[in-house]
N, C-alpha and C positions, 0 to 999 in steps of 0.2 A: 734290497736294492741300494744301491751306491746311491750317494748324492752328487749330479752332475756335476759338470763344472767347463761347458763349453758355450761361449760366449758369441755372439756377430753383431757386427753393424750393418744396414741394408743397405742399399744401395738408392740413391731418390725414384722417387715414383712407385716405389715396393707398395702390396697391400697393407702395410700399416701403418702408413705414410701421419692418415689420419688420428694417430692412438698412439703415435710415437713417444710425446710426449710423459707419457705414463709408465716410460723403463726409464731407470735411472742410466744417466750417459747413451744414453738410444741405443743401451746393448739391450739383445734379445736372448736370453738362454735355451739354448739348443740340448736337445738329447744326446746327439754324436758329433762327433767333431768330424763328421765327412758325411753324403749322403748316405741313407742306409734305405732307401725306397725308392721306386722305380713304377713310373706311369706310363702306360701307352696310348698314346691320341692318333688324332688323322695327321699332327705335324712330327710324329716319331713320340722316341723315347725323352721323357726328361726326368733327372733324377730330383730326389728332391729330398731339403733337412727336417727336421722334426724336431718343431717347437714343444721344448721341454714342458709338459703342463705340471708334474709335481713343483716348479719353480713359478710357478705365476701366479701373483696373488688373484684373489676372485674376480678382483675389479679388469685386469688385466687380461684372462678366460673369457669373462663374461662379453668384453667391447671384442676382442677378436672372433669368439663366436659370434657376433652380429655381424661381423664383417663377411664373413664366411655364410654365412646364411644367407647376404643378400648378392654378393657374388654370384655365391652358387646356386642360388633359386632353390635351395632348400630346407626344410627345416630344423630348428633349433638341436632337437630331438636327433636329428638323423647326424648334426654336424657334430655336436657336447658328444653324442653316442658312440662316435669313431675317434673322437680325441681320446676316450676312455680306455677303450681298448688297444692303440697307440701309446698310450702316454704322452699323446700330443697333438699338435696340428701341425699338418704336413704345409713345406713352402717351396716352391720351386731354389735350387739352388742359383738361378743363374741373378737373383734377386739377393744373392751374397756377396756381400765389400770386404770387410776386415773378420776375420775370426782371432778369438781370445780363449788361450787356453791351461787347464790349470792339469792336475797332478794326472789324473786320468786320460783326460783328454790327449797329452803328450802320449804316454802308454799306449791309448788305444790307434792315435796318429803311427807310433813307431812298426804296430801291428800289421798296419793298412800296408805300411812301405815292405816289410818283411814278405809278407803275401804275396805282392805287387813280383818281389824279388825272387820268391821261391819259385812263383807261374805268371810269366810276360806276357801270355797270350792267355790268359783263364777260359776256362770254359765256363756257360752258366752257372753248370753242375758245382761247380768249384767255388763260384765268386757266390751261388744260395748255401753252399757250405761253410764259408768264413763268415755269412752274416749269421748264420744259424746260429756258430760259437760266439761270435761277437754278442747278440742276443740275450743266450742264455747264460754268458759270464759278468755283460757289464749292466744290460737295461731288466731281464728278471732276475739275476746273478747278485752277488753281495761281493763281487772279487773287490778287493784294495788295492790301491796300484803302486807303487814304489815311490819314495820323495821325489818329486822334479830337480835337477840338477841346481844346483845353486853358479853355476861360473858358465860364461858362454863355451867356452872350449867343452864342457864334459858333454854340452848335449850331442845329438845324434848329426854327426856330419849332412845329411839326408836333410835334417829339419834346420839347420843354421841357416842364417838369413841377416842381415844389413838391422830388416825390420824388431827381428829377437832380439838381437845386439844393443841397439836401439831402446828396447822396452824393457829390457836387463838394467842395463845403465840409470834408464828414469827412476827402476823400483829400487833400487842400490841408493838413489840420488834421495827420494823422499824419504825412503828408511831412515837414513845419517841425519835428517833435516829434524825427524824427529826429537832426537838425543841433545840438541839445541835449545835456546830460549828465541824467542819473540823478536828480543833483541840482538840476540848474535845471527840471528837467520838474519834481519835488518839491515846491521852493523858489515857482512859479510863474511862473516867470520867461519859460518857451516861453510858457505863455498869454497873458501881458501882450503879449509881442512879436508874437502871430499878429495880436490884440484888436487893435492899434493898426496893425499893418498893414493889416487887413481896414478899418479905419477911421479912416483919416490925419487928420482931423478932428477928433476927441477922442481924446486919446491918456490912456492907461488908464497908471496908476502901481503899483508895488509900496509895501505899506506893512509898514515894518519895526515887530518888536515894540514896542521901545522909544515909537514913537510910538504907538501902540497904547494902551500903559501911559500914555502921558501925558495920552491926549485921554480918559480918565477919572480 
């Protein structure tokens, strides 16, 4: 089995409001990068994502299974016992804000849209045969998925976004920040050099005190 790598932030008042605290940046590692389960109650259909359990340390397992236990009025056993055989714990999707995602996650994203695109109206029949493969290639499957694009233009037209652009730019932005000292991150000297990078055309100058003091 692959090692996930699809990420969310919740939304306030989500079930783990109280235990938030204990994911680092209040991300939560998901199994799929879309839902891939589907519940029926008396107020309809809701689908719902599946918190990754190979990615949660015990402590992290352990407080959500208590949550889930007292939720749902049942036991320990009955709730850890269906994570197991999941690989997770199921969360209503509509309790999802931001999703974050890495090599696979794009891949199995670009998947969902091609589906989407080959049958506009899916039948059931159709939409339990794409999870079927989905399933057995990415969550008990060992498939590896392609590098992630490195430039906003190469990703998939379908998945660009203001916000990708956005989170492009930032990891672009700390990567360079790296290759800097202490003092020249300080100094502004990584800025000037990203600024002119990003834009070869006007190139951006540092201005030292002195002229500072002079041009008043």
């Amino acid at each position: 089995m692959t090692k996930h790598d699809t990420w969310v932030t919740l939304k306030p008042n989500n079930p783990l409001s109280e235990i938030i605290h204990l994911f680092p940046d209040e991300q939560i590692p998901m199994r799929d990068p879309f839902p891939m389960e589907l519940v029926v109650s008396d107020s309809g259909q809701a689908a719902l994502f599946v918190i990754d359990l190979d990615r949660l340390s015990s402590i992290q397992a352990t407080e959500i299974t208590k949550i889930y236990t007292r939720t749902l009025n049942a036991s320990v056993d009955e709730i850890f016992g269906e994570a197991l055989v999941s690989r997770g714990f199921a969360i209503y999707s509509l309790y999802v804000d931001k999703l974050f995602c890495g090599a696979e996650a794009y891949q199995r994203t670009k998947e969902v849209a091609d589906f989407y695109e080959r049958c506009s109206s899916p039948t059931p029949e159709q939409i339990e045969e794409f999870m079927k493969d989905q399933r057995e290639r990415w969550i008990d499957g060992n498939e590896k998925p392609p590098p992630m694009p490195k430039e906003y233009q190469d990703f998939d037209p379908r998945i660009q976004s203001p916000e990708l652009e956005d989170a492009l730019n930032q990891r672009d932005f700390e990567e360079h920040l790296s290759n800097y000292s202490m003092l020249d991150v300080l100094m502004g000297k990584a800025t000037i050099d990203f600024l002119n990078k990003q834009n070869p055309n006007y190139q951006h100058e540092l201005v030292g005190l002195e002229e500072m003091l002079e041009d008043e």
